[in-house]
N, CA, C and O atoms as a GROMACS GRO file, in nm:
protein
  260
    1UNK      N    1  -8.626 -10.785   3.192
    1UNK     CA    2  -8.758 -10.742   3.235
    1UNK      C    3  -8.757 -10.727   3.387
    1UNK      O    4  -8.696 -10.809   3.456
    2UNK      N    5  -8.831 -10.615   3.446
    2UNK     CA    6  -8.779 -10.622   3.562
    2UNK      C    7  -8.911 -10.740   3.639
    2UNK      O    8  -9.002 -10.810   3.594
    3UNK      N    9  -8.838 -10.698   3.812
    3UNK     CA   10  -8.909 -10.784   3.892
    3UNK      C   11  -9.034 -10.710   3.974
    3UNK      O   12  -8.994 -10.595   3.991
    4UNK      N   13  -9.170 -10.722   4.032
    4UNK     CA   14  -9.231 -10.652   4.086
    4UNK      C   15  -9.182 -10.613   4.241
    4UNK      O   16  -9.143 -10.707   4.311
    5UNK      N   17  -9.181 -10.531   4.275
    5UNK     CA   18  -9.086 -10.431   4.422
    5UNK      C   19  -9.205 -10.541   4.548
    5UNK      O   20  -9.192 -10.596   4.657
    6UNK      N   21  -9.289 -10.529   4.469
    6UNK     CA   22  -9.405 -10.536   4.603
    6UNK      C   23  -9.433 -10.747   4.592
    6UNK      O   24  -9.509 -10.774   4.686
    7UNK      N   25  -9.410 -10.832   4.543
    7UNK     CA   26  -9.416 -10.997   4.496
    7UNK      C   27  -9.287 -11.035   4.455
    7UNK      O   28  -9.261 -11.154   4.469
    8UNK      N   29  -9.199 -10.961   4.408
    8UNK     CA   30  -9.118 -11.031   4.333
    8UNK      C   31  -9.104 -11.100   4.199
    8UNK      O   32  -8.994 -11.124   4.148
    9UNK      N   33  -9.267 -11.142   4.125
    9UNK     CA   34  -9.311 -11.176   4.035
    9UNK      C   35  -9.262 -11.088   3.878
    9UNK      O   36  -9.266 -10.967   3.857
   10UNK      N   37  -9.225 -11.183   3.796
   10UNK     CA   38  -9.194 -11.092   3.665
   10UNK      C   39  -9.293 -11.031   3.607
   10UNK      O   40  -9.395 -11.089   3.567
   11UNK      N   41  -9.267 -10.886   3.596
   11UNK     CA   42  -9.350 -10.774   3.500
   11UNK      C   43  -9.405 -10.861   3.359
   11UNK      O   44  -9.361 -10.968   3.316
   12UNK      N   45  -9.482 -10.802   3.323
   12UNK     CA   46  -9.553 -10.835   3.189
   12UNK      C   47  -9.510 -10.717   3.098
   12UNK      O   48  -9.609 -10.644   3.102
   13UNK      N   49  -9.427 -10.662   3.026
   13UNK     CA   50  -9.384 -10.566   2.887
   13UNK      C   51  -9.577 -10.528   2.829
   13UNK      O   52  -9.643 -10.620   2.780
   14UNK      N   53  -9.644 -10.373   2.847
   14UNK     CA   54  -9.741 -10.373   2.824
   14UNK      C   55  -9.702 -10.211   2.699
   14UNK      O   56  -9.601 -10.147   2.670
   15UNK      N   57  -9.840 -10.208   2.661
   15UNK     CA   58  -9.768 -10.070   2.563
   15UNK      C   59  -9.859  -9.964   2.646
   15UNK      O   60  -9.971  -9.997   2.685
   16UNK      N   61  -9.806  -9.844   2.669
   16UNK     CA   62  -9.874  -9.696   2.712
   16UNK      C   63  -9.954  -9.658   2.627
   16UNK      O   64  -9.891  -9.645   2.522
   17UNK      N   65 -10.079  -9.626   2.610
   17UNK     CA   66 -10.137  -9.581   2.534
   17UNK      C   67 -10.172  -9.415   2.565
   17UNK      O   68 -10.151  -9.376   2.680
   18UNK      N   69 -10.215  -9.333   2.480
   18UNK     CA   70 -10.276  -9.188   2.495
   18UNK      C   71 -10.387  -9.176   2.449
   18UNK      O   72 -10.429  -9.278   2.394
   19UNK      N   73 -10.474  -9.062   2.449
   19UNK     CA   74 -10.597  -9.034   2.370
   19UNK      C   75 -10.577  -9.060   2.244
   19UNK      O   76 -10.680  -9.068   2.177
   20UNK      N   77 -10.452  -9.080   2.176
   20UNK     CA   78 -10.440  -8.998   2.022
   20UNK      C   79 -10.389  -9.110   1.964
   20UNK      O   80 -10.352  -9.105   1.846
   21UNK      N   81 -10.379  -9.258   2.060
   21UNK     CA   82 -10.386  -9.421   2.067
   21UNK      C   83 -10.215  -9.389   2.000
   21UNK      O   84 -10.200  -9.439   1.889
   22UNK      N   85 -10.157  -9.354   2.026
   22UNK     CA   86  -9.966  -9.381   2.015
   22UNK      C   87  -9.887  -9.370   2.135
   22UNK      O   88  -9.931  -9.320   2.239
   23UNK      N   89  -9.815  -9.397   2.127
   23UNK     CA   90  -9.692  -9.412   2.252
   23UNK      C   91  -9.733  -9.323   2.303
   23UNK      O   92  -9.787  -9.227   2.247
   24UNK      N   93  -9.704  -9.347   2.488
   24UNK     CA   94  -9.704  -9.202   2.580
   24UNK      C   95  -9.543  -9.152   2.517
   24UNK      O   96  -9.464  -9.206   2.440
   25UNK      N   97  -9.541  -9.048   2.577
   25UNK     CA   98  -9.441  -8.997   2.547
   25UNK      C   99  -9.404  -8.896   2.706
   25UNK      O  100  -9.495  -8.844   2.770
   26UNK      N  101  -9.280  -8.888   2.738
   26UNK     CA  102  -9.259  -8.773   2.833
   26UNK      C  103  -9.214  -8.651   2.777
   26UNK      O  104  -9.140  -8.664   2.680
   27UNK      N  105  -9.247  -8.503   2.822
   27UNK     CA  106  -9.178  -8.387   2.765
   27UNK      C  107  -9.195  -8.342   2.942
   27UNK      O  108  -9.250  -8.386   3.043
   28UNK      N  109  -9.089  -8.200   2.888
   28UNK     CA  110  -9.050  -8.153   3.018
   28UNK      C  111  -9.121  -7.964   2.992
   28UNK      O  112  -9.051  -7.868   2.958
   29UNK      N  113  -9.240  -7.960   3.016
   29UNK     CA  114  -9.270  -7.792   3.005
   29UNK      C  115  -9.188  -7.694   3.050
   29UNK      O  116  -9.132  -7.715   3.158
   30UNK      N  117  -9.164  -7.577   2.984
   30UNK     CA  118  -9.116  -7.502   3.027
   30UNK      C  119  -9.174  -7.366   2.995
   30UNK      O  120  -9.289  -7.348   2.955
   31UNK      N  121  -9.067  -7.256   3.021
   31UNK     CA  122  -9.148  -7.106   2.973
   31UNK      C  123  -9.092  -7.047   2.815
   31UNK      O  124  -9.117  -6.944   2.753
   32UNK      N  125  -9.022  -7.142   2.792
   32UNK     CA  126  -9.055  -7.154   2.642
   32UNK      C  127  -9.040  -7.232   2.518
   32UNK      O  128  -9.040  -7.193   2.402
   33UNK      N  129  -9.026  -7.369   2.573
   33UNK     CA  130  -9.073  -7.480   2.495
   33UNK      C  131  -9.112  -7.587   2.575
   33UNK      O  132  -9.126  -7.580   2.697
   34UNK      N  133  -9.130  -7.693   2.501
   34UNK     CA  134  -9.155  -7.797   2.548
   34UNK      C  135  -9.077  -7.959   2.515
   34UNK      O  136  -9.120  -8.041   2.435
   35UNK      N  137  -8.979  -7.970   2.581
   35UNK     CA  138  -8.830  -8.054   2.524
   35UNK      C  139  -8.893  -8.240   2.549
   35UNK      O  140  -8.926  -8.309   2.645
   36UNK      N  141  -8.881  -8.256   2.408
   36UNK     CA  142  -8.911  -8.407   2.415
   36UNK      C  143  -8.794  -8.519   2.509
   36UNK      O  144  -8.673  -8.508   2.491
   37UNK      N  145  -8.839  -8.597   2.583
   37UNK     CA  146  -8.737  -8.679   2.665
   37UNK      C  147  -8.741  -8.850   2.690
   37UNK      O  148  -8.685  -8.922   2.772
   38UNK      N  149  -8.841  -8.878   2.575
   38UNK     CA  150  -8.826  -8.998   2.519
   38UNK      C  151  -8.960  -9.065   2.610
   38UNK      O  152  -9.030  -9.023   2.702
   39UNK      N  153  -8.954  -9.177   2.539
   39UNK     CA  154  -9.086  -9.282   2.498
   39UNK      C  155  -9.083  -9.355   2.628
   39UNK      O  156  -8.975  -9.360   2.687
   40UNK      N  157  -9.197  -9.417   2.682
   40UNK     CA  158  -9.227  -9.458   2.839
   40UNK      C  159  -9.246  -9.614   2.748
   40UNK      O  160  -9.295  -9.632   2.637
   41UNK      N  161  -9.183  -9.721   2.850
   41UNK     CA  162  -9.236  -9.851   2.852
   41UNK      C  163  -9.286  -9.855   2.968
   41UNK      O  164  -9.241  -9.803   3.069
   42UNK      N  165  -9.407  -9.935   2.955
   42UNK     CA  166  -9.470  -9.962   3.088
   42UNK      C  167  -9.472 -10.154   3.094
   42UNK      O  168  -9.486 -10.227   2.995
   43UNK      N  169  -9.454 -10.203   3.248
   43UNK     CA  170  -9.446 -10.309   3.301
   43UNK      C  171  -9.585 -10.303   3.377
   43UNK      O  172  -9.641 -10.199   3.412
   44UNK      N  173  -9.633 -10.433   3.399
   44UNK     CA  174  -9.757 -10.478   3.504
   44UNK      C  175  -9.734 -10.602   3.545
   44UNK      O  176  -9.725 -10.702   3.473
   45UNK      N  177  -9.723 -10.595   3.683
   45UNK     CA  178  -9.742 -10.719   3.750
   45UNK      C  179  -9.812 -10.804   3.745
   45UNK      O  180  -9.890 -10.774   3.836
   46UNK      N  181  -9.868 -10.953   3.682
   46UNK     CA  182  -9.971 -10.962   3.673
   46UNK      C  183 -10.069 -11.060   3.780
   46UNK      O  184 -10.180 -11.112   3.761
   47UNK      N  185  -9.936 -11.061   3.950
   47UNK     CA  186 -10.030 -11.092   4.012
   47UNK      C  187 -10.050 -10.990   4.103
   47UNK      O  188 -10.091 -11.044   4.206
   48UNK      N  189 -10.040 -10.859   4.118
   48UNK     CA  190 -10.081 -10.769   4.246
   48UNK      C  191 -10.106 -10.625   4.142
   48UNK      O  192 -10.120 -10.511   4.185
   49UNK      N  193 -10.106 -10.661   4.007
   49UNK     CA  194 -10.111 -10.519   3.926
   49UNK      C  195 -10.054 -10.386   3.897
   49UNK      O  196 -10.070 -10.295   3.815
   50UNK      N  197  -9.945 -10.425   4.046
   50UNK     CA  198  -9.841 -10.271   4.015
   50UNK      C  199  -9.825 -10.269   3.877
   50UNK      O  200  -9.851 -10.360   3.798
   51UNK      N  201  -9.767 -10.122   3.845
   51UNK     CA  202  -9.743 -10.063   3.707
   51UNK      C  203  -9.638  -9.995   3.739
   51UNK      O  204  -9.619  -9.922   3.836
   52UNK      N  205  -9.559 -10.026   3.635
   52UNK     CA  206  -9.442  -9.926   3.651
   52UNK      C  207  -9.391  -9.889   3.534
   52UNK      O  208  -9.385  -9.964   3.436
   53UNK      N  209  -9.341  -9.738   3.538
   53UNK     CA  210  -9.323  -9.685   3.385
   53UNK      C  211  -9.142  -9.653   3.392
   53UNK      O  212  -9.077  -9.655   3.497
   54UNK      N  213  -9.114  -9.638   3.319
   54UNK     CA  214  -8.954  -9.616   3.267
   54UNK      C  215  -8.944  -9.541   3.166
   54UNK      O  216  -9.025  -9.576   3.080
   55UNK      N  217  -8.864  -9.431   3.128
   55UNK     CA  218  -8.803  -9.383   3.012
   55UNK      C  219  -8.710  -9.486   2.934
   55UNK      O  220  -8.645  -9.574   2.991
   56UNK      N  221  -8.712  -9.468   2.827
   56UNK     CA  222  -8.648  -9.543   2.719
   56UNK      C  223  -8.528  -9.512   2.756
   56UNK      O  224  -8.480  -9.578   2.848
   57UNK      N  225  -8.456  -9.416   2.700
   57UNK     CA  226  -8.355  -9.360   2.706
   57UNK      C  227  -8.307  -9.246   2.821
   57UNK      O  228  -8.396  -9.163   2.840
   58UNK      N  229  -8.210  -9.228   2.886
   58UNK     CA  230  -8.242  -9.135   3.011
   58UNK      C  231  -8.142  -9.045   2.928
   58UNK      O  232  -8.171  -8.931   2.965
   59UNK      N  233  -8.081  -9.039   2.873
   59UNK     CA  234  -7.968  -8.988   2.804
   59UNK      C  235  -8.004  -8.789   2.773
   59UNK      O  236  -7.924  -8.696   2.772
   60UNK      N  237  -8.149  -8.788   2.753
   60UNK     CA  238  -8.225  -8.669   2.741
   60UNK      C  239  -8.226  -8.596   2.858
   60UNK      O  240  -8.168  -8.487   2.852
   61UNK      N  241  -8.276  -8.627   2.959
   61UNK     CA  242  -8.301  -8.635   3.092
   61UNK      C  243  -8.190  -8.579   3.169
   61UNK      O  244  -8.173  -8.493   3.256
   62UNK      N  245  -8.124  -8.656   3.106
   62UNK     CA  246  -7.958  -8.590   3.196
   62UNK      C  247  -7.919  -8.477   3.177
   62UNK      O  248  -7.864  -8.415   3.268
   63UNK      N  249  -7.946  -8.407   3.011
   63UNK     CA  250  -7.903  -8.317   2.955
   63UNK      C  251  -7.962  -8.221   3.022
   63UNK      O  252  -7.907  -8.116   2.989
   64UNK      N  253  -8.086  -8.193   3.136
   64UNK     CA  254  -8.195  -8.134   3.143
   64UNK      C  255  -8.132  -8.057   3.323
   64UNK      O  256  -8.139  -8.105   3.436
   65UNK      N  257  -8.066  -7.900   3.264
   65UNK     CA  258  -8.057  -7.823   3.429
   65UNK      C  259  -8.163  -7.857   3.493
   65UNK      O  260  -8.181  -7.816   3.608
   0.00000   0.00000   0.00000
């Protein structure tokens, strides 16, 4: 779990939510699709509140000119 950049204090593991109440998700738009690039965990500090998000997998990401 990581550490907060700004305290040092350990993150809290929180879930991303959307309008549509399921995982955020990242995609990458383009001019003619829209390429899925995997599921966001989000961390919160829980004494200064930073948030910080991460891709699951970067493995997608890489693939991406």
């Amino acid at each position: 779990m990581p550490q907060c950049e700004n305290c040092q204090e350990q993150m809290l593991t929180m879930q991303l939510l959307n309008e549509s109440h399921s995982s955020g998700h990242v995609i990458k738009e383009d001019s003619n699709s829209i390429k899925h690039l995997g599921k966001v965990k989000c961390f919160v500090c829980p004494k200064c509140g930073k948030v910080s998000l991460f891709l699951d997998d970067l493995s997608r990401l890489q693939k991406i000119p």
